[in-house]
C-alpha positions, 0 to 999 in steps of 0.5 A, spaced: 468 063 762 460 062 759 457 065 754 449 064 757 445 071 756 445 077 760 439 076 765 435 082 767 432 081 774 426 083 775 424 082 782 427 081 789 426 074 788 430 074 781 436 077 785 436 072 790 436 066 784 441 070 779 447 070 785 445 064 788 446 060 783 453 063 781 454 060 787 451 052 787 449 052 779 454 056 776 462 051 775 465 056 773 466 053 766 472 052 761 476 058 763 475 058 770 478 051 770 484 055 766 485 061 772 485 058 777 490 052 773 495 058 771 493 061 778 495 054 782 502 054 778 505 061 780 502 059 787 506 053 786 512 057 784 512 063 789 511 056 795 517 054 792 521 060 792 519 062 799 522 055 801 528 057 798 528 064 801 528 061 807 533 055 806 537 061 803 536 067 806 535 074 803 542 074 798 538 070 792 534 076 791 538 082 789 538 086 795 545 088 796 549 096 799 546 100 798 540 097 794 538 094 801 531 094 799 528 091 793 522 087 789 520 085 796 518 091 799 517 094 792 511 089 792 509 090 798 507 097 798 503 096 791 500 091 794 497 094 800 496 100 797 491 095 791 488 093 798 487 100 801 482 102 795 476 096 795 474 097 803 474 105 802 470 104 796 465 101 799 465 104 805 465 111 803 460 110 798 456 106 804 456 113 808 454 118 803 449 113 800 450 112 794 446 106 791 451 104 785 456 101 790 451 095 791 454 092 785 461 093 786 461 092 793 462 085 795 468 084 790 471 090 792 472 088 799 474 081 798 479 084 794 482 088 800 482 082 804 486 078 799 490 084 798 493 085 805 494 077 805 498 077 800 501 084 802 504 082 809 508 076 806 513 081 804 515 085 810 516 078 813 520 075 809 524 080 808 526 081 816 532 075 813 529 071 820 522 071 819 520 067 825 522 074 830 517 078 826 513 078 833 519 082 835 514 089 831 508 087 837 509 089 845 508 082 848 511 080 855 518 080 855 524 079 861 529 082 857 526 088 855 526 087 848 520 092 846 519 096 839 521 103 838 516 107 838 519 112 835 519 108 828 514 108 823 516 101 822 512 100 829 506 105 827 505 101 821 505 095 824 498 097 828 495 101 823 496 095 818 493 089 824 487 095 826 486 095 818 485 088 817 482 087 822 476 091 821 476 089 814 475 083 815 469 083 820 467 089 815 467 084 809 464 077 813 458 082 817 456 084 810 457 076 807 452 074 814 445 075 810 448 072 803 450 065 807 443 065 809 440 066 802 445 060 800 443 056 806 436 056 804 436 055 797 442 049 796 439 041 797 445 039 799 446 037 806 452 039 807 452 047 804 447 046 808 451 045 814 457 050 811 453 056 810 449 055 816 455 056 820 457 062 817 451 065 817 451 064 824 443 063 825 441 069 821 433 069 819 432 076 817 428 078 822 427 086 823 431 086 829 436 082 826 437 087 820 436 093 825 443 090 828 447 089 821 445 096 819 448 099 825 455 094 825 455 097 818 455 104 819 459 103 825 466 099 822 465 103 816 466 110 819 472 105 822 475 103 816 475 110 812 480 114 816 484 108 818 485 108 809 488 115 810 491 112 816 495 106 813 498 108 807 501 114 811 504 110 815 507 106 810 509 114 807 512 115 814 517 109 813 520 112 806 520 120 809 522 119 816 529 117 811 534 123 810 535 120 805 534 125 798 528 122 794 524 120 802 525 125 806 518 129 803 511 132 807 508 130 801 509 123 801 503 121 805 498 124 801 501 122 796 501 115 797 494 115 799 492 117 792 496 112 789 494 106 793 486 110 791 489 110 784 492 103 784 486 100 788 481 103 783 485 099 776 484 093 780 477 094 781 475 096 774 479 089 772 475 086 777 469 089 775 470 087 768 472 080 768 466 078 772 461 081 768 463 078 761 464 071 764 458 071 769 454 075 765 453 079 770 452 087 765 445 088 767 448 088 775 455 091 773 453 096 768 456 101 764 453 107 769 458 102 773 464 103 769 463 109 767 464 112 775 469 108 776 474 110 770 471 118 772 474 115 779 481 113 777 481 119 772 480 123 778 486 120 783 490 119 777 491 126 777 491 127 783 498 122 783 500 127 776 500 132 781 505 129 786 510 127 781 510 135 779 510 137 786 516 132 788 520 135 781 518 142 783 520 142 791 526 139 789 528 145 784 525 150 789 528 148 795 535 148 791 538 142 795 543 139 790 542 132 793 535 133 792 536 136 784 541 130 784 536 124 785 531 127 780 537 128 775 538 121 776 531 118 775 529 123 769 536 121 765 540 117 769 540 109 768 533 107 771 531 114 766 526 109 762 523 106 769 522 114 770 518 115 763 515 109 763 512 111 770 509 117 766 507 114 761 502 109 764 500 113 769 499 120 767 498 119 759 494 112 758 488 115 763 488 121 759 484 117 754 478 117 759 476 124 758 472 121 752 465 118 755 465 112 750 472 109 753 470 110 759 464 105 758 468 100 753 471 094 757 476 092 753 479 100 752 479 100 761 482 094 762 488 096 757 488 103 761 487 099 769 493 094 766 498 099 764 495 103 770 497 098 776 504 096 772 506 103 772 504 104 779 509 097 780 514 101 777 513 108 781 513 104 787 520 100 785 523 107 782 521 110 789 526 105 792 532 104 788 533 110 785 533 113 792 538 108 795 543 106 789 545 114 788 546 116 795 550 122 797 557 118 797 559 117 791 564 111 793 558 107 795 554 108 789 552 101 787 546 099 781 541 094 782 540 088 780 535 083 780 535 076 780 529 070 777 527 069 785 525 077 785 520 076 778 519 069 782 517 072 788 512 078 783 510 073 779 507 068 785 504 074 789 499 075 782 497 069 782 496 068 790 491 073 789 488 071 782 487 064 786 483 067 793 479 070 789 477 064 784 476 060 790 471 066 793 467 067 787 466 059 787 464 059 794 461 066 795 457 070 792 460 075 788 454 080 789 451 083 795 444 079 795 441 084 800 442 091 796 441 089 790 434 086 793 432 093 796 434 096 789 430 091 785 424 092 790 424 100 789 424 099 782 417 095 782 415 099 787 418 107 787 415 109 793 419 112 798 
């Protein structure tokens, strides 16, 4: 989006200028104004199908007997497990204190708020009657309508409302300095104002910083196992099914090294774009990137070895329905959707056993694009190939999706893309306070 030199700080002051002034001097130029243009059309375009949704219902998707679910609920797991990894990056990194997430932190964890909001749009509209989405939750109620608590739809209900609402303080306490770094450096009077409030009187005073320290360590040991958490619960709604293809104990530790895995991509794309178009490569360095690619490296393996034990257990097992459904998923109609998953999962990340591709920007983001499309394609393969074979054969049934399902995909990217262009103009995209306490060990290595 520039093409201004890296800058090299040198002091804490440095810092504060370098990421201030993405902030109040930085407009983002030609290619941000391009972003953010293509990212309001497919906002626009998803405003319009949720319209027609509700104008019309669920039977504009292709959601049908036996295919109930589809791209909706696709899109929701992809996009939550997305969400799961940027607060588990920085708040797992916090706690073993490793000093590298300092310059990956602040966008990691806008990602997770930006991904859960996208993410819950789906389970609600696909209720049919969105406005009874207050039914999940126990509220008074003469009639005696309470939830199930025996479902994990409930379960994942309270684990996602608690997730959120610890990431969200997670994200804004650790924004509360960065505010008042803007504030004191902007000229105009209403920034002043804005930033102002939300830096709620901060001065940075020692016990002021003694306080955030603590906040900090608190919510982060809070959001670490509420990670594990809130994608096992979502694994629960597939397991809990007796349906063959769901009904598995490895789901939950399986969909939480996919979401890991899926989360990391997006990190790396992330974490790319940023540092080619603000110039940022003294910040973001290839040490970054490299730990980055040897993390999604790590988990990718881990999800490798998830698919292997699915096929193997259902071969030992002997169950006919489960050797069925990998039968239909290996060479059955959606056997391309099957290959393709493993391609872009398991053979594209093979290529980061070599150091040069894990510094190359280019090479990464090629293999965290293939990495989140095949993530997307498991998460619908996971759905359609469990339910469109399932152990009658009079109510087999394919899926067929519709322009309002690619409209609904389609439109959730450009959402996030758009709420994370609008932070990046009004936030800053670094965190100013650790990236000051690691230049001042820099001039000054004593401990």
């Amino acid at each position: 989006m520039n093409d201004r030199e890296p800058v090299h700080p040198a002091t804490p002051a440095d810092v504060t200028d370098i990421v201030t002034g993405l902030v109040l001097v930085h407009r983002g130029g030609r290619g941000w104004k391009l972003a953010f243009g293509t990212a309001g059309l497919l906002t626009a375009v998803l405003v319009a199908a949720i319209v027609v949704l509700l104008a019309r219902g669920v039977g504009i998707w292709g959601v049908t007997m036996p295919v109930a679910w589809g791209f909706a609920i696709a899109n929701y797991v992809w996009w939550i497990g997305i969400g799961m990894a940027g607060t588990f990056i920085s708040a797992a990194l916090y706690l073993t204190r490793q000093g590298w997430r300092s310059a990956l932190n602040r966008f990691a964890e806008a990602m997770t708020v930006f991904a859960l909001a996208v993410s819950a749009l789906f389970p609600v509209l696909h209720l049919g009657r969105p406005w009874f989405a207050y039914w999940l939750a126990p509220y008074p109620d003469r009639m005696g309508l309470w939830p199930q608590w025996r479902s994990a739809l409930v379960w994942d209900f309270f684990a996602i409302a608690a997730y959120v609402v610890v990431s969200v303080i997670y994200f804004y306490v650790a924004l509360v300095p960065d505010f008042a770094a803007v504030r004191d450096r902007t000229r105009s009077r209403g920034r002043q104002v804005l930033y102002g409030i939300l830096a709620m009187g901060w001065r940075g005073e020692a016990r002021e910083w003694e306080r955030h320290a603590t906040l900090t360590k608190i919510l982060a040991g809070l959001a670490v196992p509420l990670v594990f958490s809130v994608h096992s619960m979502v694994a629960l709604d597939f397991s809990e099914g007796l349906l063959p293809g769901w009904h598995s104990t490895i789901f939950p530790p399986f969909f939480v090294a996919g979401a890991l895995f899926s989360g990391a991509a997006m990190v790396i794309v992330l974490a790319v774009s940023l540092r080619r178009a603000y110039g940022l490569e003294d910040f973001i360095t290839p040490e970054h990137l490299d730990k980055l690619a040897k993390l999604m490296l790590a988990v990718g393996w881990v999800v490798t070895y998830g698919y292997a034990a699915e096929i193997f257990t259902a071969y030992y097992g002997g169950d006919p329905y489960d050797i069925a459904i990998q039968r239909h998923r290996m060479q059955g109609a959606y056997a391309w959707l099957f290959w393709a998953t493993i391609a872009c999962n398991t053979l594209s990340i093979q290529a980061l056993w070599w150091p040069r591709m894990r510094t190359n920007p280019v090479a990464l983001v090629t293999i965290s694009l293939l990495v989140l499309a095949g993530m997307w394609m498991e998460r619908f393969m996971l759905i359609v190939t469990s339910l469109y074979r399932d152990f009658l054969p009079s109510s087999w049934g394919m899926f067929h999706p519709t322009v309002w399902d690619f409209a609904f995909l389609l439109g959730s990217m450009g959402l996030f893309a758009l709420l994370f262009l609008v932070f990046v103009r009004v936030a800053p995209v670094l965190s100013i306070a650790e990236l000051r306490r690691h230049a001042a060990h820099r001039v000054d290595p004593r401990p």
